[in-house]
PATORDO-470916 format. One line per 3 residues: number of its first residue (from 1); their letters; for each residue x negated, y negated, z of C-alpha. Coordinates in steps of 0.1 Angstrom, whole numbers, plus 5000, padded with zeros to 4 digits. Layout:
residues N
NUM> A> X Y Z; ...
***
This chain:
residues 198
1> XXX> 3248 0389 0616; 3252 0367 0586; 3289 0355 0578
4> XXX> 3299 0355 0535; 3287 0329 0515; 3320 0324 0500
7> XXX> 3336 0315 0538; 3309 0307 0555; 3325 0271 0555
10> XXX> 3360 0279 0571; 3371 0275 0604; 3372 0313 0616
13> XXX> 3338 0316 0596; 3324 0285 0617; 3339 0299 0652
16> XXX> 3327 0336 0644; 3290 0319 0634; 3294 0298 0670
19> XXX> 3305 0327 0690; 3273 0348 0673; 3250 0325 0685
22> XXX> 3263 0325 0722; 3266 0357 0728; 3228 0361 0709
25> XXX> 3210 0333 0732; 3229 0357 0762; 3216 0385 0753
28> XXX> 3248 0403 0745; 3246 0411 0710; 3217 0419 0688
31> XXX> 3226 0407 0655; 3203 0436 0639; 3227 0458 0653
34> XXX> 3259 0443 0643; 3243 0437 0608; 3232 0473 0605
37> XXX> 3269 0484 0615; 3279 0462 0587; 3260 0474 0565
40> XXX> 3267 0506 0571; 3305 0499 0569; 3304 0481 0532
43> XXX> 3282 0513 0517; 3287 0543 0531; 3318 0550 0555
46> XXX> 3343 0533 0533; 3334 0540 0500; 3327 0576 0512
49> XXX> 3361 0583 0523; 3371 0570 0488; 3342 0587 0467
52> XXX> 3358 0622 0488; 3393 0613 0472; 3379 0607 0439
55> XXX> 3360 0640 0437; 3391 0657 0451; 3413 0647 0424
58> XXX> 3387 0656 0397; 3382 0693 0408; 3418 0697 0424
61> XXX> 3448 0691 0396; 3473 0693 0421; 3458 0669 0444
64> XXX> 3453 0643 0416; 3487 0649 0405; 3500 0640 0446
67> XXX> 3473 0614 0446; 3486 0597 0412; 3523 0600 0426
70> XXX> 3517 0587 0461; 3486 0577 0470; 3490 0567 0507
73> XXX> 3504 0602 0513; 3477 0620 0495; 3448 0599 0509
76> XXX> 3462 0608 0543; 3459 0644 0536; 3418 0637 0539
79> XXX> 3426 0618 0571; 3419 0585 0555; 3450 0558 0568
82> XXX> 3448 0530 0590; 3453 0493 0589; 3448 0475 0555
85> XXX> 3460 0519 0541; 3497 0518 0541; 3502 0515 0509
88> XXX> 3480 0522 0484; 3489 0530 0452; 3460 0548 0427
91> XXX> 3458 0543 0389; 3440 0562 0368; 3412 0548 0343
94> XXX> 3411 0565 0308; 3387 0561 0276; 3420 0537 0263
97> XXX> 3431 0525 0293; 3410 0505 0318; 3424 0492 0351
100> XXX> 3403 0467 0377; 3416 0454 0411; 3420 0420 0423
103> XXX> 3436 0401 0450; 3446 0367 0435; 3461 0351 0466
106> XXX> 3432 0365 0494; 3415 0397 0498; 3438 0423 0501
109> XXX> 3418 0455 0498; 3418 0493 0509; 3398 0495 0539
112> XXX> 3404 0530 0545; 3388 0537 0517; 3365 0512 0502
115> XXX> 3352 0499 0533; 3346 0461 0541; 3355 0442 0509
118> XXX> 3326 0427 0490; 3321 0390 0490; 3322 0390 0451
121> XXX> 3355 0401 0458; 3371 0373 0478; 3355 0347 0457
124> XXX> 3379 0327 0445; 3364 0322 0411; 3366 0367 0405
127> XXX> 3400 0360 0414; 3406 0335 0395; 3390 0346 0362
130> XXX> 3401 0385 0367; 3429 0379 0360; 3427 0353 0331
133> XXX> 3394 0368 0310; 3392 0402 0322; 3367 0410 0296
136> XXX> 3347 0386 0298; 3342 0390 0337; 3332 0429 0336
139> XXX> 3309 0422 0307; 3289 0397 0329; 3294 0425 0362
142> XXX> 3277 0449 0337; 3303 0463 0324; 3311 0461 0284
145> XXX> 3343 0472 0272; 3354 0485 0234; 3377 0460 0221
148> XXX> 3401 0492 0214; 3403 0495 0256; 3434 0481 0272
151> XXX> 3424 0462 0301; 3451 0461 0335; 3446 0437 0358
154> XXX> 3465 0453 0394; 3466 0424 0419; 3469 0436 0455
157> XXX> 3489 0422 0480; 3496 0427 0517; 3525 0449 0505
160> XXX> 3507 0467 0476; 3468 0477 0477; 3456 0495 0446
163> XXX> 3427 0518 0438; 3414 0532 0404; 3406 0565 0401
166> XXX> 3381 0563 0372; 3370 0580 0346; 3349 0617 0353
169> XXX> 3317 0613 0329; 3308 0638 0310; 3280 0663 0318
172> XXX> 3293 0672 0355; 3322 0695 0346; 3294 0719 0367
175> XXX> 3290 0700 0396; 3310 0706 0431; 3331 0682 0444
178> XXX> 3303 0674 0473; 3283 0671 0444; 3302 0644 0425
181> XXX> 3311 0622 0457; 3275 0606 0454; 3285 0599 0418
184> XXX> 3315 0575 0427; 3310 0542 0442; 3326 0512 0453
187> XXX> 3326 0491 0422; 3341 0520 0401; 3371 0529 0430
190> XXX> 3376 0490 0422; 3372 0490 0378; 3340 0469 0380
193> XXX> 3322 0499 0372; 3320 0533 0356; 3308 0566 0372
196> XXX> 3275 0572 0357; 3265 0609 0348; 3235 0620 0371
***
């Protein structure tokens, strides 16, 4: 099991790292394991519960309008709640209005339904420059922004945990909604990203 870059220097990263290597040399853990449950965690159960509430709220108005109005409540209704899920609130991306997440003070984030927070995330130089040259930052994530789009920094706090519902592309107006959940990832439930068109 490898600990973030970003905290690989702090005291809980240092004891975690210790406490690794113990149970390791006993025999206890296999670090393969752990780092394949990891692994797993970050790609696909998190951001799959999220991806499912995404494609929900494109094919099903009424659940987008619930999900839009109160997110905790309407995420619940897919059985997606839990610690770091009480209160999400969802905000909706659109061609003139562009919305990326941030957590300025930690790493606040939507585990329910985005899974174990990136390290990109909890650096402290992402949160630093989110919220001070949001443009800048998505261009050089790979993400280039009209100069007509109005950019909304939502900063999430132990109180408040936001999630973007982004933009449906065009071109899968056919698709199911099992279809699009493969569509929607992580990075785009957060703003970093767009959905891309299959």
């Amino acid at each position: 099991m490898t600990t973030d870059g970003a905290d690989r220097g702090t005291p809980a990263a240092l004891r975690t790292a210790a406490l690794e290597q113990l149970l390791t040399e006993r025999g206890l853990v296999d670090p393969r394991v752990v780092d394949a449950f990891i692994a797993d965690y970050e790609t696909n159960v998190g951001p799959r519960n999220g991806a499912k509430v995404i494609a929900r709220a494109w094919t099903d108005p009424d659940y987008r309008a619930r999900l839009l109005t109160d997110g905790t409540a309407a995420i619940n209704e897919l059985g997606f709640g839990g610690p770091q899920g009480e209160h999400i609130v969802v905000v909706e991306n659109t061609p003139a209005i562009h919305n990326v997440v941030v957590c300025t003070l930690c790493s606040c984030y939507p585990w329910p339904v985005l899974g174990l927070p990136p390290s990109w995330y909890k650096d402290p130089a992402y949160r630093a420059r989110m919220v001070k040259e949001p443009r800048a930052v998505l261009a050089e994530m790979g993400l280039e922004l009209g100069d007509d789009v109005q950019i909304t920094v939502r900063d999430s706090t132990s109180e408040v945990r936001w999630l973007v519902l982004p933009e449906r592309p065009a071109g899968t107006e056919h698709l199911t909604e099992q279809e699009l959940v493969p569509l929607i990832t992580r990075d785009t439930m957060v703003g970093v990203a767009k959905v891309e068109a299959p």
